[in-house]
GUVOGU-831215 format. One line per 8 residues: number of its first residue (from 0); their letters; for each residue x, y, z of C-alpha. Coordinates in steps of 0.2 Angstrom, whole numbers, plus 5000, padded with zeros to 4 digits. Example, Ala and Ser with C-alpha at 12.3 -4.5 7.8 and 13.67 -1.06 7.14 Angstrom:
# GUVOGU-831215
0> AS> 5062,4978,5039; 5068,4995,5036
# end
This chain:
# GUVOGU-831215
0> XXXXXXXX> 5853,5868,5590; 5840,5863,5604; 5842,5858,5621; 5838,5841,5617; 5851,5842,5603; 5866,5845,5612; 5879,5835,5622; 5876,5833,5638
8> XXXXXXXX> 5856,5839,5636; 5840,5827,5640; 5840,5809,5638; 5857,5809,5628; 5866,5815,5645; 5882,5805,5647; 5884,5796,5664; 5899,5787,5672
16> XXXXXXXX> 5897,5776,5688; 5912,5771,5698; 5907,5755,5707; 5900,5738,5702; 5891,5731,5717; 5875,5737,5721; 5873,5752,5721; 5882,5755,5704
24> XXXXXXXX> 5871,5742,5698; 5857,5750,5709; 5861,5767,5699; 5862,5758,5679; 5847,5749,5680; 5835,5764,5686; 5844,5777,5675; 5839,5766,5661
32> XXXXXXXX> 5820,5763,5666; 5822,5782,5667; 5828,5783,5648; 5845,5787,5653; 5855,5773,5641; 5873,5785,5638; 5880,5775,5653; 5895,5767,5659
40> XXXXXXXX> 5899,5757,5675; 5916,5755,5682; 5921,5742,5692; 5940,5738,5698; 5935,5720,5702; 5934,5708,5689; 5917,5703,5692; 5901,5713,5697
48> XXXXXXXX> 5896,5712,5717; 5907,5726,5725; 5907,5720,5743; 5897,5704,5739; 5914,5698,5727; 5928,5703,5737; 5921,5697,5754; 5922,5677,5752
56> XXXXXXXX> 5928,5673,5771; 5918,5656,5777; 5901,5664,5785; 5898,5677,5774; 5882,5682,5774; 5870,5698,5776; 5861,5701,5792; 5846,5710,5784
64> XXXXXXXX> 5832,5698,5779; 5836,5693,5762; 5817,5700,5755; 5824,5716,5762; 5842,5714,5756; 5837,5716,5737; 5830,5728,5722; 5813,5734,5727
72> XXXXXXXX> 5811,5732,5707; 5819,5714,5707; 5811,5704,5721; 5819,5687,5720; 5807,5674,5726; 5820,5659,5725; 5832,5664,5740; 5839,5649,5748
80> XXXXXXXX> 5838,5657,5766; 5830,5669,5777; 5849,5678,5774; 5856,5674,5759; 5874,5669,5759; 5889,5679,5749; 5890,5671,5733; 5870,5669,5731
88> XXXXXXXX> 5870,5688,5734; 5885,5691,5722; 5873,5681,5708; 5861,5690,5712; 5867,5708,5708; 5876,5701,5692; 5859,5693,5685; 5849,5710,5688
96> XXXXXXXX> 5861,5715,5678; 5859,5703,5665; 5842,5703,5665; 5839,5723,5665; 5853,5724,5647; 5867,5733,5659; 5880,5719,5660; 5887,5726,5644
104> XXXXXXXX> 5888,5744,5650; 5901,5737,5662; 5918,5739,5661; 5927,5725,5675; 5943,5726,5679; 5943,5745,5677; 5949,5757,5693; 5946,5774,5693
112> XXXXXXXX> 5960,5785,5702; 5954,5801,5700; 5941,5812,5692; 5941,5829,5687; 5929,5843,5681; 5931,5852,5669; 5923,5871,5673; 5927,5878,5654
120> XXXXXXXX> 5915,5862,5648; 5904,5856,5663; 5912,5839,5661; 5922,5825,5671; 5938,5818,5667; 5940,5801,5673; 5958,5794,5672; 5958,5773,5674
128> XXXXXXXX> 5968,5761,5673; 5960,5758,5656; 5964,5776,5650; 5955,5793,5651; 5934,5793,5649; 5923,5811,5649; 5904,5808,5657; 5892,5824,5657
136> XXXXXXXX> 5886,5816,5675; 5896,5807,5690; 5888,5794,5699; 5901,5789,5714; 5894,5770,5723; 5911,5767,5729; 5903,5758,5745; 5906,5763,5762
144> XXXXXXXX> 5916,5747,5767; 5927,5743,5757; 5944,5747,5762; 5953,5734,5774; 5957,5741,5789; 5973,5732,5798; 5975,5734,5815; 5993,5745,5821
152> XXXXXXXX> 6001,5733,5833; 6017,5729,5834; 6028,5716,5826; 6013,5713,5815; 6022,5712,5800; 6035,5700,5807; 6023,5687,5811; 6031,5671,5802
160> XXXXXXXX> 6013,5663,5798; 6001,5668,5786; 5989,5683,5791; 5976,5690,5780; 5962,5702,5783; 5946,5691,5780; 5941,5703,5767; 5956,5696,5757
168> XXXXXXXX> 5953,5680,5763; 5965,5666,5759; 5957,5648,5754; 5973,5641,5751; 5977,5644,5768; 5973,5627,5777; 5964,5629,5796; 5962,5610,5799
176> XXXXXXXX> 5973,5605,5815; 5979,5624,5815; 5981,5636,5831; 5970,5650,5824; 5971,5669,5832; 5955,5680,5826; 5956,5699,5830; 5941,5706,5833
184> XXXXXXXX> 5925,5703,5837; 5914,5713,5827; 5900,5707,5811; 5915,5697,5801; 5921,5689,5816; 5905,5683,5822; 5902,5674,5805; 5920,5668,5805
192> XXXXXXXX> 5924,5659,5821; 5908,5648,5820; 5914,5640,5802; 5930,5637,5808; 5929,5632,5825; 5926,5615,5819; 5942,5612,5811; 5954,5619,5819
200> XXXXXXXX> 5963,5616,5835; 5963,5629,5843; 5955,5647,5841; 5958,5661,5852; 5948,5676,5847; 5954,5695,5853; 5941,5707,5859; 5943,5725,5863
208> XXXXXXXX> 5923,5726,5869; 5909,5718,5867; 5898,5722,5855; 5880,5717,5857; 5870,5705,5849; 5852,5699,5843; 5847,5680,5837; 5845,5680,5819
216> XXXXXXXX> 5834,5664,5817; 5840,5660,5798; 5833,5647,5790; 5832,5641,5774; 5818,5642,5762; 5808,5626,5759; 5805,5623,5737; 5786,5625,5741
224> XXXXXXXX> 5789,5641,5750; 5800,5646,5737; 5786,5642,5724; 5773,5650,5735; 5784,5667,5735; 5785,5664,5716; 5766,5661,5714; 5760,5675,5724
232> XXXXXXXX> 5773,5688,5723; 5759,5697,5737; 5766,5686,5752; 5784,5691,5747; 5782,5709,5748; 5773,5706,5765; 5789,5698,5772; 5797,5710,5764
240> XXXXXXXX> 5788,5725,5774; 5788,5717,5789; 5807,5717,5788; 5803,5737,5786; 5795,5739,5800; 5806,5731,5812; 5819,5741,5806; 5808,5757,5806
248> XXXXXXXX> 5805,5753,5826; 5827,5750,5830; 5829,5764,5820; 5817,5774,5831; 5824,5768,5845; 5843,5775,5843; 5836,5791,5837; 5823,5799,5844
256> XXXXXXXX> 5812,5785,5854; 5827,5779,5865; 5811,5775,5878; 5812,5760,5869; 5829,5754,5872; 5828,5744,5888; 5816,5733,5878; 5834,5729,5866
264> XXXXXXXX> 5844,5726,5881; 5834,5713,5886; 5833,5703,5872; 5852,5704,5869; 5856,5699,5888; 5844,5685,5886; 5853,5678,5871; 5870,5680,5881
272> XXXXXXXX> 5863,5673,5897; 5855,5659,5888; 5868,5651,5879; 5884,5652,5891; 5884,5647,5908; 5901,5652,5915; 5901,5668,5922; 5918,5674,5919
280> XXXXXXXX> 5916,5672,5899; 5896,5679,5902; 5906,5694,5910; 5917,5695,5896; 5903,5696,5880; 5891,5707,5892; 5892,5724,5883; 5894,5739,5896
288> XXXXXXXX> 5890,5751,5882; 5872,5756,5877; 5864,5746,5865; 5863,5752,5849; 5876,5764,5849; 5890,5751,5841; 5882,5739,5828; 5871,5726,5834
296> XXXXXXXX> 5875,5712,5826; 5862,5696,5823; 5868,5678,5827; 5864,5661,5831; 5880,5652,5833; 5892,5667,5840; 5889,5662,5861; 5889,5643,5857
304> XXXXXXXX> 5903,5644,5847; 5914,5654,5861; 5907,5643,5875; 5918,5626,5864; 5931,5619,5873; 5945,5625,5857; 5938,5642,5858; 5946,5656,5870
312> XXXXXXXX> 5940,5672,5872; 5956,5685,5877; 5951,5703,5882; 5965,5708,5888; 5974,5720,5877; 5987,5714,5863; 6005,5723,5868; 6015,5712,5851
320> XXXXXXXX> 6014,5700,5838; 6027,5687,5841; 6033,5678,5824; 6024,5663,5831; 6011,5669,5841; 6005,5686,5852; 6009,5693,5867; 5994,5702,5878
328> XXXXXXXX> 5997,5715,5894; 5996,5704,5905; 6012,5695,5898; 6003,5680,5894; 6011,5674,5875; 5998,5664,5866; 6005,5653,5852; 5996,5655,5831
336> XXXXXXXX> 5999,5647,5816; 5987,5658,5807; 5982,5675,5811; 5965,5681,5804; 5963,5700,5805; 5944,5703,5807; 5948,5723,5811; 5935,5731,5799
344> XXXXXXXX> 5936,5743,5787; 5942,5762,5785; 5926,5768,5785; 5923,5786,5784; 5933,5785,5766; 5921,5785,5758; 5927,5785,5739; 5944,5782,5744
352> XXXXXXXX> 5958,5780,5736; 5949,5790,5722; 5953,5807,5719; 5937,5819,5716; 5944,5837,5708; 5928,5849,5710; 5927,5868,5705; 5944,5879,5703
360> XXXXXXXX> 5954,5861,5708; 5945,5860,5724; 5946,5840,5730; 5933,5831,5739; 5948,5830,5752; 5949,5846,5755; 5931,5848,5756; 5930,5835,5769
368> XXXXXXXX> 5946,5837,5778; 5936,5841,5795; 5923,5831,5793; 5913,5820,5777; 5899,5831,5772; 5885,5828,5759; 5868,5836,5756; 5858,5819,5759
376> XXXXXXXX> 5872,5811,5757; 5874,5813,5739; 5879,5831,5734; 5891,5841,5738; 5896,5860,5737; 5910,5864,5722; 5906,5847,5714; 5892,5850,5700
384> XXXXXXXX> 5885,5836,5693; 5892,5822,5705; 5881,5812,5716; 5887,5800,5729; 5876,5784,5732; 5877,5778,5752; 5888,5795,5756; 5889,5802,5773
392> XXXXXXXX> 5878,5801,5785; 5866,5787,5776; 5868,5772,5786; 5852,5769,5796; 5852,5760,5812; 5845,5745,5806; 5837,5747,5788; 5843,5740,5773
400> XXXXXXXX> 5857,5749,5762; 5849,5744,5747; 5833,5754,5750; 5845,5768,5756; 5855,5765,5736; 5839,5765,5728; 5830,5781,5738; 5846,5790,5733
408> XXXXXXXX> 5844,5785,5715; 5827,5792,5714; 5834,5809,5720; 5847,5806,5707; 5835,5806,5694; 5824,5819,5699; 5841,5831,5697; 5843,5826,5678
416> XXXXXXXX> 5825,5828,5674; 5826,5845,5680; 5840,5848,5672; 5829,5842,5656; 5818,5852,5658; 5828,5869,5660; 5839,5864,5646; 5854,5867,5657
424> XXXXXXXX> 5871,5858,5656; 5874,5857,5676; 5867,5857,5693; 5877,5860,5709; 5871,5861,5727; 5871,5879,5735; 5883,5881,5752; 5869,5888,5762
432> XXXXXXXX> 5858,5871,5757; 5873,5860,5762; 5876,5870,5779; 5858,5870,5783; 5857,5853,5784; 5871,5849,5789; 5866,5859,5805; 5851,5849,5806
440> XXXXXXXX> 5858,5833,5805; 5871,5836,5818; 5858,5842,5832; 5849,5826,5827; 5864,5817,5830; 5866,5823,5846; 5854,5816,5852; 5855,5799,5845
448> XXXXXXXX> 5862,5783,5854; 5877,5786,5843; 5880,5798,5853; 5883,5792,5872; 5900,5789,5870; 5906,5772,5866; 5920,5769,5855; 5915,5763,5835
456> XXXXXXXX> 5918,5763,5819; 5903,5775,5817; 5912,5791,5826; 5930,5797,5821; 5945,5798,5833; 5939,5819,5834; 5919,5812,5840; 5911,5817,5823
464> XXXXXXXX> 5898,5805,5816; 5900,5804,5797; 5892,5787,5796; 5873,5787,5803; 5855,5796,5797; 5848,5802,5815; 5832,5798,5810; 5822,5782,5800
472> XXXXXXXX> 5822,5778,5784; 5807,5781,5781; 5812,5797,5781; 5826,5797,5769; 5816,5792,5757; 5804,5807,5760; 5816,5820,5759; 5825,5811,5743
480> XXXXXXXX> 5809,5809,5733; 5808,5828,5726; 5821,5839,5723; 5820,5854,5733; 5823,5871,5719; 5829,5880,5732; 5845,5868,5737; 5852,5870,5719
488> XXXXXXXX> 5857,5881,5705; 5859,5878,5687; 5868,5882,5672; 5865,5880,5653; 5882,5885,5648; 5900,5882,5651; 5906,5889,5667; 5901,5890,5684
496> XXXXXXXX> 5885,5888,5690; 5875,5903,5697; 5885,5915,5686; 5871,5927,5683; 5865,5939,5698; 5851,5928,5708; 5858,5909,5702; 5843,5905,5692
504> XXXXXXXX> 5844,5895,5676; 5852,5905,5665; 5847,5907,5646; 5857,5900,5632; 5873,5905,5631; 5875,5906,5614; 5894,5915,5617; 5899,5898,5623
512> XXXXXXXX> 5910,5887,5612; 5900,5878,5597; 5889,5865,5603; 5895,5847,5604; 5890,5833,5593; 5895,5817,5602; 5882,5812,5619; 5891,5798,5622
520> XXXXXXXX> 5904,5793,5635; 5919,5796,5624; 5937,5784,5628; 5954,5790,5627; 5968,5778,5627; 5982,5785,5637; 5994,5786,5623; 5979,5794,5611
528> XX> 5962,5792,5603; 5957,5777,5595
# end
């Protein structure tokens, strides 16, 4: 039988995403422009959006202009502001969907906990929550935020008022007339306070350290400007590029222009100094830090909002939760009906609580226990045929994570067709590849902002960076355009890759096990077939 016949072989290759916001949607959609239609999206929410449905806390909005913040492929011409709001986004993604024929190639409601290969068949095994699936190909766009992280402080659990993480955010919760305590003062928190501090009595926000900030200048989109965007789709994608170059010049300056970062200091202490007059709270929201090597967050209303006479800024640091209020170091007890937890999320997960079982029953864990590692972010020694979509070290300073999903993609499929064209059955990245870069990228780090010693979710507790790309997008899409021969190695029959002397594509194995006749994703129930 031909190449082309066989499971697992040219256009007839099965694929399995885990993840239904945008990347996983990101990952559908450009597999089937590509010709790639065996595919399967899994999603454990019950709607599409990742992120953009699970995150419905008053505010919610993207920081990336919104021209930026969509499918190069899909430019959406109707957004209702400069940054679109949550649910607009959330629509968003589900209508690309819609309109590109992949809504019914996903399964909602459907969690992947683990996924193993299978080195006798070069095959994953996925087990869900919906039973066992195989996929010749795995496509992991788990997200990078998206596991709450809840602050350890003590008595926390003993608090006798509702407290919620505003990722899990509770609208039957009412804030009118309540004493309100927000923990944290990071991009959530900054969207929060301002919708709430109108409503409730009184709302004392916890900081640890300032983080700094730029002003966003939203606005919405007029109907006329909205039908001019429709009409000359031209004037779109020039708000959209100079979105790009923007981030192109932040970017630079956190990497390897930092010439330009006393310009970025100045704006942000102009936006503190111009909207709060007390000193002592100025002092307080004054960053000591260098700018750019936490996030920079965009914001109109933060300052304003803190400056109100219900609003409290505490920085001193938080010893307990009371059941009614909490306690700080300076022994003052500050009462709360309703505690807020804007504390972020675990962040160097990355696929977490998913399982990934690799070559010989190696897990992703293990591979990463020092540190998160990925060639480019989205392959990985020992795990043939997986790709990761925003993986480590893919966040830019100040780009947009959808142009990141998509320039992943395109590396993505630049690793099927040349599995196409060998005929071969798996691809997996060489160690010497993996180290190489991985040595490249850390030097560049090294010399980033990222690295000048504040404390943020971008570093781990041990110093290491497995968040950031030390240089600018521009350049990660560069390197992920072409597949570089020399990174990988493939096979055309069961068993590991690289099995003959000098790792090339091997010729058929016609020993191997009688080729097999079904392409497509198959679904076991896990009490039997059906």
């Amino acid at each position: 039988m031909s190449a082309e016949g066989r499971s697992g072989s040219g256009r007839h290759r099965s694929v399995a995403i885990i993840g239904g916001g945008f990347g996983g949607i990101a990952a559908a959609v450009m597999l089937r422009r590509a010709g790639y239609h065996d595919v399967t999206v899994f999603e454990r929410g019950e709607q599409v959006g990742g992120v953009w449905h699970r995150n419905t806390y008053p505010g919610a909005a993207c920081d990336i202009p919104s021209h930026y913040y969509e499918y190069s492929f899909e430019p959406n011409p109707g957004w209702s502001r400069r940054y679109a709001p949550q649910a607009e986004i959330r629509a968003y993604i589900e209508d690309v969907a819609r309109r590109n024929q992949v809504l019914d190639r996903i399964r909602t409601g459907t969690e992947v906990t683990r996924a193993r290969w299978d080195d006798t068949r070069d095959r994953w095994t996925l087990e869900t929550t919906a039973g066992e699936f195989e996929a010749d190909i795995l496509i992991a766009a788990c997200g990078q935020l998206t596991v709450p992280k809840l602050p350890q402080i003590t008595g926390l659990g003993g608090f006798e008022g509702p407290a919620f993480h505003t990722a899990e955010w509770r609208h039957d919760v009412e804030l009118r007339g309540r004493r309100v305590a927000v923990l944290g003062t990071g991009c959530s928190a900054i969207q929060v306070v301002p919708e709430i501090q109108p409503i409730a009595e009184v709302i004392d926000v916890y900081q640890r350290s300032p983080g700094w900030t730029f002003p966003k200048m939203d606005f919405a989109y007029s109907e006329r400007v909205k039908r001019l965007f429709k009409r000359f789709p031209l004037i779109q994608r020039l708000d959209r590029q100079l979105a790009v170059a923007f981030a192109e010049v932040g970017a630079a300056a956190m990497t390897k222009h930092r010439w330009l970062l006393p310009a970025l200091r100045a704006v942000g202490r102009r936006q503190i100094n111009g909207a709060i007059e007390d000193p002592e709270l100025r002092r307080k929201v004054t960053p000591t830090d260098e700018i750019g090597c936490k996030r920079i967050m965009l914001t109109d209303h933060w300052y304003p909002t803190l400056a109100k006479p219900n609003v409290e800024l505490v920085s001193e640091r938080i010893t307990e939760v009371t059941p009614n209020g909490i306690r700080t170091a300076d022994g003052t007890h500050r009462p709360a009906d309703v505690l807020v937890l804007a504390t972020g999320f675990q962040s160097h997960n990355f696929v977490a609580p998913l399982e990934i079982v690799g070559v010989g029953g190696h897990t992703l864990a293990e591979e990463w226990a020092e540190v998160p590692r990925a060639y480019l972010g989205l392959t990985v020694p020992r795990f043939p045929n997986m790709f990761l979509l925003f993986g480590p070290n893919t966040s830019t300073g100040s780009g947009s994570a959808v142009a990141t999903i998509e320039a992943g993609m395109s590396h993505v499929i630049a690793a099927l067709k040349q599995l196409d064209r060998a005929g071969a059955r798996r691809i997996e990245l060489r160690r010497q590849a993996a180290e190489t870069f991985d040595r490249e990228l850390r030097a560049a780090l090294a010399q980033s902002v990222w690295a000048t010693g504040c404390s943020s979710w971008f570093v781990d507790a041990n110093g290491n960076n497995p968040s950031q790309w030390p240089w600018q997008l521009s350049a990660y899409r560069r390197r992920t355009k072409r597949l570089d021969p020399a990174a990988y190695e493939l096979g055309r029959g069961p068993g590991p890759a690289g099995s003959t002397a000098d790792g090339d594509v091997q010729a058929g194995s016609e020993h191997a096990t009688a080729p097999e006749t079904a392409a497509t994703l198959k679904h076991r129930r896990s009490k039997g077939a059906t």
